[in-house]
PyMOL Python script that loads the backbone (N, CA, C, O; Angstrom):
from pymol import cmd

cmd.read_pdbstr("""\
ATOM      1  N   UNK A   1      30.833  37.624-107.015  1.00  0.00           N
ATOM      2  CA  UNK A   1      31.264  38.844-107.674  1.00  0.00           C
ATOM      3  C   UNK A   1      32.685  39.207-107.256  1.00  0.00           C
ATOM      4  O   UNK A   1      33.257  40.102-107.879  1.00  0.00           O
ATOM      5  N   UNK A   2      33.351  38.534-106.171  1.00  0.00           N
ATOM      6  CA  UNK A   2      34.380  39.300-105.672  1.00  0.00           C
ATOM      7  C   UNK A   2      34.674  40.617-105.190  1.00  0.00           C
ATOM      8  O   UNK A   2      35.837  40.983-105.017  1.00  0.00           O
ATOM      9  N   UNK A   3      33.385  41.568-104.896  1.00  0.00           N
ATOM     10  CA  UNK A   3      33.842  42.744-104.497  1.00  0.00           C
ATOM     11  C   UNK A   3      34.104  43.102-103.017  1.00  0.00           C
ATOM     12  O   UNK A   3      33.067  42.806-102.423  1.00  0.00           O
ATOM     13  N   UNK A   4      34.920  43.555-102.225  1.00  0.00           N
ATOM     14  CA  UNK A   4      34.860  43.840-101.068  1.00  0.00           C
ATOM     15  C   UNK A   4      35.404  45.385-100.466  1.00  0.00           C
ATOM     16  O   UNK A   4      36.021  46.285-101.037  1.00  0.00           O
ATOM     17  N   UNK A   5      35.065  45.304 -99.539  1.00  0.00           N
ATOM     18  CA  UNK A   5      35.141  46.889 -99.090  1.00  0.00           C
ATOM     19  C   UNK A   5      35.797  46.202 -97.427  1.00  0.00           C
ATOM     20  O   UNK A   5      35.675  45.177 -96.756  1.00  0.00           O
ATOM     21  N   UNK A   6      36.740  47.921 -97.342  1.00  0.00           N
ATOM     22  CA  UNK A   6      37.203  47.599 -95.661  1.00  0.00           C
ATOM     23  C   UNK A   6      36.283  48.169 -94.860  1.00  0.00           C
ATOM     24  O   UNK A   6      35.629  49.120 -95.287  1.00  0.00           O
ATOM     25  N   UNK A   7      36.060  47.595 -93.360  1.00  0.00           N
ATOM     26  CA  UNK A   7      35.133  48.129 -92.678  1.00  0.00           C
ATOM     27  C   UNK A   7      35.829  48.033 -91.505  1.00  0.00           C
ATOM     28  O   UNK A   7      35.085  48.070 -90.525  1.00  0.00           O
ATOM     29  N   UNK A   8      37.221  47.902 -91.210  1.00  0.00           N
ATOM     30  CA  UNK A   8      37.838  48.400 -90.012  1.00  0.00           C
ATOM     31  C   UNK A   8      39.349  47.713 -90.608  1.00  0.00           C
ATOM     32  O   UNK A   8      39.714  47.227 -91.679  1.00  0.00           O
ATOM     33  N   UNK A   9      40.065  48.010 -89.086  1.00  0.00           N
ATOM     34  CA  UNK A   9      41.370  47.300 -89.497  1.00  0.00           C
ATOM     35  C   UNK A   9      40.955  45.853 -89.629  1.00  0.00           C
ATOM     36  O   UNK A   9      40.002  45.456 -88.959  1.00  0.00           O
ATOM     37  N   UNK A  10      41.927  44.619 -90.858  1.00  0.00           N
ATOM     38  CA  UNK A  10      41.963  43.903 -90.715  1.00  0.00           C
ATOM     39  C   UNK A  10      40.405  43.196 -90.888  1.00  0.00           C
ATOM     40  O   UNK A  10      40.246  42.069 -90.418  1.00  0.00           O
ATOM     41  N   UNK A  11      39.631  43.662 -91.353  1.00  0.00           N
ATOM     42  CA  UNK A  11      38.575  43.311 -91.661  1.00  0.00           C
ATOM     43  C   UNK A  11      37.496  43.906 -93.178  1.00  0.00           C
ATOM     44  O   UNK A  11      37.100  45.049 -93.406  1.00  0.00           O
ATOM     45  N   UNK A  12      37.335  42.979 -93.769  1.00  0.00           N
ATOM     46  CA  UNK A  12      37.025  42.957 -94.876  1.00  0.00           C
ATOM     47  C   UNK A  12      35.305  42.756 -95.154  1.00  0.00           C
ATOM     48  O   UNK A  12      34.782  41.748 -94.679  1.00  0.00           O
ATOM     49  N   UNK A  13      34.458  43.737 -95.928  1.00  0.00           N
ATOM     50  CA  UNK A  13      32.948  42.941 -95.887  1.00  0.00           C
ATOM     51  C   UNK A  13      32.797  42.591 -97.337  1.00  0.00           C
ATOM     52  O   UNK A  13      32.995  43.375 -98.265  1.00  0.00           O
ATOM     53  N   UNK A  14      32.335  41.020 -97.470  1.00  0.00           N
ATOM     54  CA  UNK A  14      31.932  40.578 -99.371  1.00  0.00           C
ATOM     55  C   UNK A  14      30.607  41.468 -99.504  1.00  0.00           C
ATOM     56  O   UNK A  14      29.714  41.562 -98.662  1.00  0.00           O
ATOM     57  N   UNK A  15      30.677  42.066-100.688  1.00  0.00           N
ATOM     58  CA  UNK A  15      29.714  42.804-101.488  1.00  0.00           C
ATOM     59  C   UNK A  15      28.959  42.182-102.286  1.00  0.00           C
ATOM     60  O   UNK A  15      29.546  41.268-102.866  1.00  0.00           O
ATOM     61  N   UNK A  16      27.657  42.334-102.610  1.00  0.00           N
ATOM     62  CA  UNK A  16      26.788  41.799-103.670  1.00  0.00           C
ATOM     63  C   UNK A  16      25.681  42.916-104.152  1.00  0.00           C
ATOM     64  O   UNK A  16      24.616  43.341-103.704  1.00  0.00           O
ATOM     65  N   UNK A  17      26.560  43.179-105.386  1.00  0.00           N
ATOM     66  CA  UNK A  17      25.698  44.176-105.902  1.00  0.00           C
ATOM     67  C   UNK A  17      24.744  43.772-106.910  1.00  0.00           C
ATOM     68  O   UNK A  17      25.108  43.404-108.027  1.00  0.00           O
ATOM     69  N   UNK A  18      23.701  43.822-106.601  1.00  0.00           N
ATOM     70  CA  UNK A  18      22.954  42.953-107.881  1.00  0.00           C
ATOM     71  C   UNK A  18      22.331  43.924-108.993  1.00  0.00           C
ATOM     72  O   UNK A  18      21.768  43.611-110.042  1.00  0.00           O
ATOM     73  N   UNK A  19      22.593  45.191-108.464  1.00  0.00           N
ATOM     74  CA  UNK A  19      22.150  46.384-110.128  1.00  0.00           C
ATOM     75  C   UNK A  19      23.437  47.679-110.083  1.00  0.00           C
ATOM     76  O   UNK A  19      23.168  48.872-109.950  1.00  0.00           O
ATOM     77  N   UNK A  20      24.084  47.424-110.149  1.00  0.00           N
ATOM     78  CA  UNK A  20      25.107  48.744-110.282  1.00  0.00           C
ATOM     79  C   UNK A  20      24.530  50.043-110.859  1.00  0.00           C
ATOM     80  O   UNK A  20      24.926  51.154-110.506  1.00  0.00           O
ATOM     81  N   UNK A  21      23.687  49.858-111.658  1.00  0.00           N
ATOM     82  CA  UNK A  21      23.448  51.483-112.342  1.00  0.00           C
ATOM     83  C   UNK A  21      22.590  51.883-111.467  1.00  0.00           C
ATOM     84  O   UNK A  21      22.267  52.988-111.902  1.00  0.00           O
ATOM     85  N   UNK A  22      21.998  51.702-110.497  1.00  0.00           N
ATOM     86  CA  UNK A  22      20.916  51.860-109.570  1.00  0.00           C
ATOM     87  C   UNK A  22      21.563  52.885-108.524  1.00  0.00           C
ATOM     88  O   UNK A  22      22.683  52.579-108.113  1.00  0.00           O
ATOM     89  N   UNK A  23      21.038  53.957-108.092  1.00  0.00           N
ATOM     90  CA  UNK A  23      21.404  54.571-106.926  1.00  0.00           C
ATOM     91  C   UNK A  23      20.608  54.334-105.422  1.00  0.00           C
ATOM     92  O   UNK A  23      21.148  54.771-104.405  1.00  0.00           O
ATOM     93  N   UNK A  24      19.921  53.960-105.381  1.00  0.00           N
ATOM     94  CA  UNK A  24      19.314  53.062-104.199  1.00  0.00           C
ATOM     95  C   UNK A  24      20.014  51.696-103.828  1.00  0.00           C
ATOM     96  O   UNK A  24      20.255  50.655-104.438  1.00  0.00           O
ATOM     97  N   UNK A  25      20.238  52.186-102.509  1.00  0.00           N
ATOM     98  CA  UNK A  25      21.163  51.055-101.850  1.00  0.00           C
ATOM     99  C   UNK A  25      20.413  50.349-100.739  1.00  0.00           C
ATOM    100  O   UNK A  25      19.961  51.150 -99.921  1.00  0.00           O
ATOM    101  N   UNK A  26      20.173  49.175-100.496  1.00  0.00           N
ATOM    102  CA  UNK A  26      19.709  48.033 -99.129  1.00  0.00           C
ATOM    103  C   UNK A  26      20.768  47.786 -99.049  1.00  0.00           C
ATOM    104  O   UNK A  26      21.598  47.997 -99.934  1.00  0.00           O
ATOM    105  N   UNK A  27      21.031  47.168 -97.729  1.00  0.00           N
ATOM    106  CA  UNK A  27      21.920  46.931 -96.966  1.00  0.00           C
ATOM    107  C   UNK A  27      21.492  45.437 -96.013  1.00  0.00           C
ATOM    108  O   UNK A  27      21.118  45.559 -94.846  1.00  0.00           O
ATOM    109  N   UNK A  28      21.607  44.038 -96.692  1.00  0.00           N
ATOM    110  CA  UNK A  28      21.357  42.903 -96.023  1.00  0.00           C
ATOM    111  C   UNK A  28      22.725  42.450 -95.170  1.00  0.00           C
ATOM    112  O   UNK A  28      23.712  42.625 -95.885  1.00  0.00           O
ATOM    113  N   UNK A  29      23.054  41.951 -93.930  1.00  0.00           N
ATOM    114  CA  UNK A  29      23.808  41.605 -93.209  1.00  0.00           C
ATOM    115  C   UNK A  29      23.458  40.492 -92.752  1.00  0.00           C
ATOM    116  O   UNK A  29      22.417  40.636 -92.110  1.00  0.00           O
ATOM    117  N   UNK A  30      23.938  39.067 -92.766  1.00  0.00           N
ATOM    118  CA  UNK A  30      24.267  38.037 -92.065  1.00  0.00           C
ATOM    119  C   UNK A  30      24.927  37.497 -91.277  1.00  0.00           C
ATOM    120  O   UNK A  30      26.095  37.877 -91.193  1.00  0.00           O
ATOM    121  N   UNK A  31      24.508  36.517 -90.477  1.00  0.00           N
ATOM    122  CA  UNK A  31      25.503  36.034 -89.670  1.00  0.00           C
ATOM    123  C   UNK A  31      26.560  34.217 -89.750  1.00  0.00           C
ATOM    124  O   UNK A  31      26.259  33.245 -90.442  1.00  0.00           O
ATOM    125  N   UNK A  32      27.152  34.282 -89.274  1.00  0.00           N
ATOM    126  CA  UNK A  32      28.049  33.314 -89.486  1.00  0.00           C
ATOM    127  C   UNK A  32      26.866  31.887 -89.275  1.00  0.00           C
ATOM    128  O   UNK A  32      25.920  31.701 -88.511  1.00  0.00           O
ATOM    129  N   UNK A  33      27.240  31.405 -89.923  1.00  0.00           N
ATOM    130  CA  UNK A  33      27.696  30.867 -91.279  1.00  0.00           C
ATOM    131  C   UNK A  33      26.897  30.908 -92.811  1.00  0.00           C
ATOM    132  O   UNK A  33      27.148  30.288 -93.844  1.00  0.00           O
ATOM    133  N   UNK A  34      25.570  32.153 -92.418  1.00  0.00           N
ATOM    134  CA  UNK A  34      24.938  32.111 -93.597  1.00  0.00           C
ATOM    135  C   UNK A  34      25.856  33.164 -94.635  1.00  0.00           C
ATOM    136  O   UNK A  34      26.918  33.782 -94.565  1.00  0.00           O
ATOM    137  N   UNK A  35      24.701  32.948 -95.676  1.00  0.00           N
ATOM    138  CA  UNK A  35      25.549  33.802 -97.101  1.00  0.00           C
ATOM    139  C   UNK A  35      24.112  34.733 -97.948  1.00  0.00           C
ATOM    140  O   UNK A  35      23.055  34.892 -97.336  1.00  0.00           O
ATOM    141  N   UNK A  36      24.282  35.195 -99.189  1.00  0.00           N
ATOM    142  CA  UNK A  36      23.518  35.798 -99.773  1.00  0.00           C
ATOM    143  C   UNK A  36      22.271  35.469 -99.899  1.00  0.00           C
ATOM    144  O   UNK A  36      21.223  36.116 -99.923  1.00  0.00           O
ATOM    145  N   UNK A  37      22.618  34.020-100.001  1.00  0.00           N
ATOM    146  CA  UNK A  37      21.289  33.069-100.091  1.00  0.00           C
ATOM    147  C   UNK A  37      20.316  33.264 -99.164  1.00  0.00           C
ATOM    148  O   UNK A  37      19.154  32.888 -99.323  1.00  0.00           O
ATOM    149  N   UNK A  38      20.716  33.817 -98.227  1.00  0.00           N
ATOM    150  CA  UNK A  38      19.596  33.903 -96.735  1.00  0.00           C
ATOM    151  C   UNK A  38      18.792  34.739 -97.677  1.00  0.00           C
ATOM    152  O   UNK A  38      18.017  34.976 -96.751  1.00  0.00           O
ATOM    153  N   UNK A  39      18.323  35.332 -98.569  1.00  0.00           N
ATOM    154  CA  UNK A  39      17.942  36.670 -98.996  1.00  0.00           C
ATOM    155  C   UNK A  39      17.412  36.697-100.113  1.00  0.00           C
ATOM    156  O   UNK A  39      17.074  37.680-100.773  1.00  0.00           O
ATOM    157  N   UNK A  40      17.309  35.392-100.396  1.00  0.00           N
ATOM    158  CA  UNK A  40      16.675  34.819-101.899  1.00  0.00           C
ATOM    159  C   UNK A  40      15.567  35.475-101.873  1.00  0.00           C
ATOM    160  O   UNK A  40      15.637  36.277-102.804  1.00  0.00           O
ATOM    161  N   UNK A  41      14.371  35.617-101.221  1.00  0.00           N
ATOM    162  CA  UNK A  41      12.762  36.096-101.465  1.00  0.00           C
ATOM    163  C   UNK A  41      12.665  37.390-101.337  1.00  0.00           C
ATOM    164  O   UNK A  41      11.903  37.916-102.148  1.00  0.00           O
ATOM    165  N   UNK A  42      13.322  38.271-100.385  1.00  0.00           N
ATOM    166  CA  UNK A  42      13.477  39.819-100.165  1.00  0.00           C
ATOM    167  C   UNK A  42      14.461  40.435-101.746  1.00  0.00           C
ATOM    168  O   UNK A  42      14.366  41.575-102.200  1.00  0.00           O
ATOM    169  N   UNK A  43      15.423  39.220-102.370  1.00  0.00           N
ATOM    170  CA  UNK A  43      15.766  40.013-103.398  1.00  0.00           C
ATOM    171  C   UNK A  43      14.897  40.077-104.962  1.00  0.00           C
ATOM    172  O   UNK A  43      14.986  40.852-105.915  1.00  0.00           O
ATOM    173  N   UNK A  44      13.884  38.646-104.647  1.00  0.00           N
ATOM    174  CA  UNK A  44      13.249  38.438-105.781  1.00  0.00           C
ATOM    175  C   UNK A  44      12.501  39.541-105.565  1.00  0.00           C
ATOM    176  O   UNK A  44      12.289  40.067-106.657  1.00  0.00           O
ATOM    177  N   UNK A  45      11.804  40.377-104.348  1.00  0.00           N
ATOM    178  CA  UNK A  45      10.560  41.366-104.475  1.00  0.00           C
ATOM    179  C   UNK A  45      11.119  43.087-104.907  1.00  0.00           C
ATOM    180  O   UNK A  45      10.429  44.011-105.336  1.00  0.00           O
ATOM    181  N   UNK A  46      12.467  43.065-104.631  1.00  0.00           N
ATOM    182  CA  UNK A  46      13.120  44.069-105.138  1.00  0.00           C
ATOM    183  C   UNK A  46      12.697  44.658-106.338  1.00  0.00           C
ATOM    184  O   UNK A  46      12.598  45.882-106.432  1.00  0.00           O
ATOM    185  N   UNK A  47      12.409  43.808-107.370  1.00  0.00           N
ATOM    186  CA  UNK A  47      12.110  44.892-108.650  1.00  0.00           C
ATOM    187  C   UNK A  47      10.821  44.773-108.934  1.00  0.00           C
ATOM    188  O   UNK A  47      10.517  45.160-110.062  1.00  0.00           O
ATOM    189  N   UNK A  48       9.860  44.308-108.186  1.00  0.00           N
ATOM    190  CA  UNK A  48       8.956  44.681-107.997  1.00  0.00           C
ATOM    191  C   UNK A  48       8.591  46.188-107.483  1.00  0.00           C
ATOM    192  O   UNK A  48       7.648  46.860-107.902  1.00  0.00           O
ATOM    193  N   UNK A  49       9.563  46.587-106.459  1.00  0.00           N
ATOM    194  CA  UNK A  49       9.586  47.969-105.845  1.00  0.00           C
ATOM    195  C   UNK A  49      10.848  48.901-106.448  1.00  0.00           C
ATOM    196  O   UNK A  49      11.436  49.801-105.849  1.00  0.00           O
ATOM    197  N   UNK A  50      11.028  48.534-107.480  1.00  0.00           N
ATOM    198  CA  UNK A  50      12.081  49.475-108.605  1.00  0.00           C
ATOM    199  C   UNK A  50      13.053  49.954-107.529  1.00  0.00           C
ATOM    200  O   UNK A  50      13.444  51.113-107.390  1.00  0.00           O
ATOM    201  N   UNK A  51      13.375  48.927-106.809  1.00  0.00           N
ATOM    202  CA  UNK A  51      14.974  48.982-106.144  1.00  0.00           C
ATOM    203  C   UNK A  51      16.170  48.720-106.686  1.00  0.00           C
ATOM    204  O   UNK A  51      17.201  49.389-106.631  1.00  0.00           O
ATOM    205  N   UNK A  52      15.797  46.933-107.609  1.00  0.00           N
ATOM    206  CA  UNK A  52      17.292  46.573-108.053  1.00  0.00           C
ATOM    207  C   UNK A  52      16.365  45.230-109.064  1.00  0.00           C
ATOM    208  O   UNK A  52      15.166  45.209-109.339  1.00  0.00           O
ATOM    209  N   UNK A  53      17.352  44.312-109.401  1.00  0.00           N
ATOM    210  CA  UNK A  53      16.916  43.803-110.783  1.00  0.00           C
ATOM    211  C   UNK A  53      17.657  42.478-110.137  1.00  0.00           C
ATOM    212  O   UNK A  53      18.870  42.588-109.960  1.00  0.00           O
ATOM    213  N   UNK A  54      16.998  41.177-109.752  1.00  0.00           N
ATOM    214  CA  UNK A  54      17.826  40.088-109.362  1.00  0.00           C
ATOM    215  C   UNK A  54      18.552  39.282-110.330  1.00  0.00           C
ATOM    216  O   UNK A  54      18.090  39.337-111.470  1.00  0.00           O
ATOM    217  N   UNK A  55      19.401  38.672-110.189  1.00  0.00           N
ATOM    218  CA  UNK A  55      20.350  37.654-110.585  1.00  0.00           C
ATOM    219  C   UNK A  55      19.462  37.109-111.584  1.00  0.00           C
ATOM    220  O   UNK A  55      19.816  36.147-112.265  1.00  0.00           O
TER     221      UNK A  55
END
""", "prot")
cmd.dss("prot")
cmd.show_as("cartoon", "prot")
cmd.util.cbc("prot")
cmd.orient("prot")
C-alpha cells in the first residue's frame, strides 16, 4: 500500500490498512525480518468479528 506514518525522529512505521471505512483499529507489530504475512490467519478471522474485510 505504501502508507507510512512517523513514530519518532528518523523513523518511519509501514501501514496496512486493510478496510479504511472502518473505525476500529488492531494494531499487529512485527519483528525483524518478518512482514504482514506473519498475520495471514488473525486477518482472515477479522470479518468474521466485523473488525475489517481481508485482502
Amino acid at each position: 500500500m505504501g502508507l507510512y506514518i512517523d513514530v519518532g525522529p528518523n523513523v518511519k512505521a509501514d501501514v496496512e490498512d486493510i478496510n479504511p471505512a472502518r473505525n476500529k483499529t488492531i494494531l499487529f507489530i512485527h519483528g525483524w525480518p518478518g512482514n504482514h504475512n506473519l498475520f495471514e490467519y488473525q486477518l482472515n478471522q477479522l470479518p468474521k468479528r466485523d473488525i475489517g474485510s481481508s485482502k
